[in-house]
PLY file of the C-alpha trace (Angstrom):
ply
format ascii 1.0
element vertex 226
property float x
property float y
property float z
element edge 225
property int vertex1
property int vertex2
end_header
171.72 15.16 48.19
172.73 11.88 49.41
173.28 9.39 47.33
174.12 5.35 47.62
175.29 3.74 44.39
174.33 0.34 45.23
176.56 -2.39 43.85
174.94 -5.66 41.62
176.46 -8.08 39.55
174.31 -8.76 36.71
174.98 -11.78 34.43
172.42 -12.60 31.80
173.21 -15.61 29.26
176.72 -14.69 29.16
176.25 -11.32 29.00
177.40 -8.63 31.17
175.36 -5.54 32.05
178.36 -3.46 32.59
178.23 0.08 31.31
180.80 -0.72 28.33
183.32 -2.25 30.64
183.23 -5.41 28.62
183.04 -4.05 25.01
185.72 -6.05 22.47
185.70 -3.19 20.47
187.12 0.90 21.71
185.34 1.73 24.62
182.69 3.82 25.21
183.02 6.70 27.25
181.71 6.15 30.58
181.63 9.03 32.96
185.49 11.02 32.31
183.04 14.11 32.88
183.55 15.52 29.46
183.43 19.37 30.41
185.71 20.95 33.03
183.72 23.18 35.65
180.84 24.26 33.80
178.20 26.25 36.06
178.18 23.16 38.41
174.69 23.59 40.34
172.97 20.68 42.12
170.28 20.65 40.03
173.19 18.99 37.47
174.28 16.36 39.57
172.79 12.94 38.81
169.16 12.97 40.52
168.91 8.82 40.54
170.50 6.28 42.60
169.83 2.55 43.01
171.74 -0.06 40.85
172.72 0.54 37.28
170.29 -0.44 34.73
169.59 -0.78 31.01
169.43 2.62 28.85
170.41 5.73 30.36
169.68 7.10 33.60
168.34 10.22 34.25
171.07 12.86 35.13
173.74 11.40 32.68
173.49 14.60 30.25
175.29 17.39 31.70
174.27 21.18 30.48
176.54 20.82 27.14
174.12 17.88 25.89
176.78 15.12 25.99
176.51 11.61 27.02
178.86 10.54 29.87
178.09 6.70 29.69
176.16 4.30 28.85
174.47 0.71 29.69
174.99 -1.97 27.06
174.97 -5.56 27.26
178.40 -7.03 26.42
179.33 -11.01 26.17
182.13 -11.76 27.87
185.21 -13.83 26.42
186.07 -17.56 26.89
187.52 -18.29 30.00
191.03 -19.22 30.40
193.68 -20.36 33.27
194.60 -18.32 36.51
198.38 -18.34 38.20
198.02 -17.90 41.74
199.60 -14.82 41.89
196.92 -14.15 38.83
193.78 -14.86 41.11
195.42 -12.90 43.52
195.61 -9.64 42.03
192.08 -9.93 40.73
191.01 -9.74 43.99
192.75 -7.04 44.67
191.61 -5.45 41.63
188.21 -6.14 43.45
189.29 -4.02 46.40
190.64 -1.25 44.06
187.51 -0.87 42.38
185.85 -1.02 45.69
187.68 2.22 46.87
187.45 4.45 43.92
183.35 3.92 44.42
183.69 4.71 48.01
185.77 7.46 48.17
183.98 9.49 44.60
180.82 8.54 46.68
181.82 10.79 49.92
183.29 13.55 47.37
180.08 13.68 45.52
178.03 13.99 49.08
180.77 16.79 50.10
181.26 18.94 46.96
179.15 19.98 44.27
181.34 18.51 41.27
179.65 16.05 38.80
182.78 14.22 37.87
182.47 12.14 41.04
178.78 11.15 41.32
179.66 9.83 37.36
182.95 8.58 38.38
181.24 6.49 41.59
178.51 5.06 38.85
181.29 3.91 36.60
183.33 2.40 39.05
180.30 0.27 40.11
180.39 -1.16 36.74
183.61 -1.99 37.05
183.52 -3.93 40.00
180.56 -5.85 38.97
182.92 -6.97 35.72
185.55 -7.78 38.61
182.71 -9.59 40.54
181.78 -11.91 37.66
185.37 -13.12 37.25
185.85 -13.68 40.71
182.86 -15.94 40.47
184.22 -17.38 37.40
187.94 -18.47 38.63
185.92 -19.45 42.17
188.15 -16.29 44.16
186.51 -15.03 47.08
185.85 -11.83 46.87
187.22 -9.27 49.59
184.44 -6.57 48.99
181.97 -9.06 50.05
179.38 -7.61 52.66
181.65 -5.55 53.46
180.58 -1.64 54.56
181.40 1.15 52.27
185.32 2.21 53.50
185.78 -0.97 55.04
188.65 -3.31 53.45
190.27 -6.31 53.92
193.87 -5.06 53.50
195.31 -3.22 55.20
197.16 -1.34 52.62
194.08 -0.74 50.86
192.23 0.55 53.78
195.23 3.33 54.60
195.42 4.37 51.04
191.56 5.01 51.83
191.91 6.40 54.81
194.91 9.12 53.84
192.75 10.19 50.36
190.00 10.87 52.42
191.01 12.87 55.09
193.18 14.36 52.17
189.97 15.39 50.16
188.39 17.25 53.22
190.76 19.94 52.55
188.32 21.24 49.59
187.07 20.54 46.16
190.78 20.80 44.67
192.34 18.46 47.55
189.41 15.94 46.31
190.48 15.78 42.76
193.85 15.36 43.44
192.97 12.67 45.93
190.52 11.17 42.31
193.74 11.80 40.41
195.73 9.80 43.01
193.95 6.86 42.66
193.47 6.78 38.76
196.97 6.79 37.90
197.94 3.94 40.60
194.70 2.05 39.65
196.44 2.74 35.74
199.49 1.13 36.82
198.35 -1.71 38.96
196.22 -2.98 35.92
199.29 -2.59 33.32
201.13 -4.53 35.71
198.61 -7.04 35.97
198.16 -7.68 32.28
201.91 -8.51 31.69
201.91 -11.89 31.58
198.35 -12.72 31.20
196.69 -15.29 29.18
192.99 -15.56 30.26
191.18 -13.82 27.17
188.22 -12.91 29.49
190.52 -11.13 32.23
192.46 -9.32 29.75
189.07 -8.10 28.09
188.00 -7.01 31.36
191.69 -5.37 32.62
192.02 -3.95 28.76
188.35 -1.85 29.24
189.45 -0.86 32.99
192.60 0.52 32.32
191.11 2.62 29.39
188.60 3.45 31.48
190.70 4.92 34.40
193.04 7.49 31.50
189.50 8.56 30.89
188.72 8.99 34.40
192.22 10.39 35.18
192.12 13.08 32.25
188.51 14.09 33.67
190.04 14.40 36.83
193.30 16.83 35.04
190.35 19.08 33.13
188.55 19.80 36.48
192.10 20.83 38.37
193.53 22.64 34.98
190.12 24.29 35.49
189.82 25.43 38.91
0 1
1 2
2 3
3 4
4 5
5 6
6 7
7 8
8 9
9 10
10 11
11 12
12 13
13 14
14 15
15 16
16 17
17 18
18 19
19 20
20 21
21 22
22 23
23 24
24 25
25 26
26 27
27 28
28 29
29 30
30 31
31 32
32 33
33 34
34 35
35 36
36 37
37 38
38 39
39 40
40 41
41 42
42 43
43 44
44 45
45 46
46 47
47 48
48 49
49 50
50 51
51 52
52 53
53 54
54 55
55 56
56 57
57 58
58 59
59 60
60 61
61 62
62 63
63 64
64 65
65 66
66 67
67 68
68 69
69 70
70 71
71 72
72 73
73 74
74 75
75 76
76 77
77 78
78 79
79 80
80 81
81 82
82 83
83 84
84 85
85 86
86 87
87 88
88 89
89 90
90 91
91 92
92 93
93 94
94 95
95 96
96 97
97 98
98 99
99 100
100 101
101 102
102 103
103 104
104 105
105 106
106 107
107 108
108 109
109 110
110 111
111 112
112 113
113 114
114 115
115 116
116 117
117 118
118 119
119 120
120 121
121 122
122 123
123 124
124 125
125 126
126 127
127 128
128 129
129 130
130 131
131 132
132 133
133 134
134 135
135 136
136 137
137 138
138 139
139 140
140 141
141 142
142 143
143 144
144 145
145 146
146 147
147 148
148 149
149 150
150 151
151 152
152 153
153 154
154 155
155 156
156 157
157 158
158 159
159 160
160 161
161 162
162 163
163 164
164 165
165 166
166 167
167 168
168 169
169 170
170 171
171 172
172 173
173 174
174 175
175 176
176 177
177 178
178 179
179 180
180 181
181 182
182 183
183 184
184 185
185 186
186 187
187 188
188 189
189 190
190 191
191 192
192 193
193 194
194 195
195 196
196 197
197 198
198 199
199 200
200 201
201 202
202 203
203 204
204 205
205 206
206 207
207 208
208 209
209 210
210 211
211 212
212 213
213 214
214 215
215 216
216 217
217 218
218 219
219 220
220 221
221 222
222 223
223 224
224 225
């Protein structure tokens, strides 16, 4: 079945409707799918589509009963200063986010593997987290009205283009491809946190990074798996 995650930014009196991306606490777990290959039928896969919303969605149980995410309100930390080079790899943090959703999006239409229609939902939290501090530190955001595999740079939209033609090669090619982009998603965000002062940035980059060794290790239990 098709499916469109569609992408909102939802700030609410300071608070951030962002599937635990913002918690100042450990973070939730929010879609590593915690079970590698059970009996994976459609009728598993997530049934709902449309933007994220309070609560949990139907579909986000697999067979084994467990949760794989959930929506809480979290208020985001004071704001602080922005380098240049700072703002700058926020928005490409944007773009990043941008093509995990896109990519997990086509490899949930393809193959018949939960991980990436709950992968795809996460990452759409995780750019609307990006979103709101783009809006914050006034940086225009690249993934503005901007069609799904479509990116500003160039880079970006190569690394998009080889993972996807890598993941038609079959189910295994397309978690390798989701295993690909974890780990340099993991390393772009521990670069960007050296350095930084902004407590509301470092909130944000703290909850993505933990949130992509979840992904990744989701990602390693579906290969080790297959």
């Amino acid at each position: 079945m098709k499916r469109n995650v569609k992408l909102a930014t939802a700030l609410t009196a300071g608070a951030l409707a962002i599937g635990g991306v913002l918690a100042a606490g450990p973070v939730v777990a929010d879609s590593g799918d915690p079970s590698p290959r059970p009996d994976r039928t459609t009728a598993e896969r997530p049934t709902t589509g449309g933007a994220p919303h309070h609560g949990h969605r139907q579909g986000d149980h697999g067979t084994d009963g467990r949760h794989d995410g959930s929506c809480t309100s979290y208020r985001l930390a004071p704001q602080g200063t922005l380098t240049a080079s700072q703002k700058a790899a926020l928005a490409d943090q944007a773009e990043e986010e941008q093509l995990a959703h896109d990519l997990y999006t086509v490899f949930a239409d393809r193959y018949d593997a939960r991980v990436f229609d709950r992968i795809a939902a996460a990452e759409t939290h995780h750019l609307t987290a990006v979103r709101t501090l783009l809006d914050r530190y006034a940086v225009t955001d690249p993934t503005a009205d901007r069609p799904a595999g479509d990116f500003v740079d160039p880079t970006v939209q190569a690394t998009y283009d080889r993972l996807l033609k890598q993941g038609e090669d079959g189910l295994d090619a397309a978690l390798e491809a989701g295993r690909t982009v974890e780990s340099k998603d993991i390393d772009a965000l521990t670069e960007a946190l050296s350095g930084l002062t902004a407590p509301d940035v470092r909130q944000v980059y703290d909850n993505l990074l933990a949130a992509s060794e979840r992904h990744l290790a989701a990602f390693d239990r579906w290969i080790a798996t297959g």
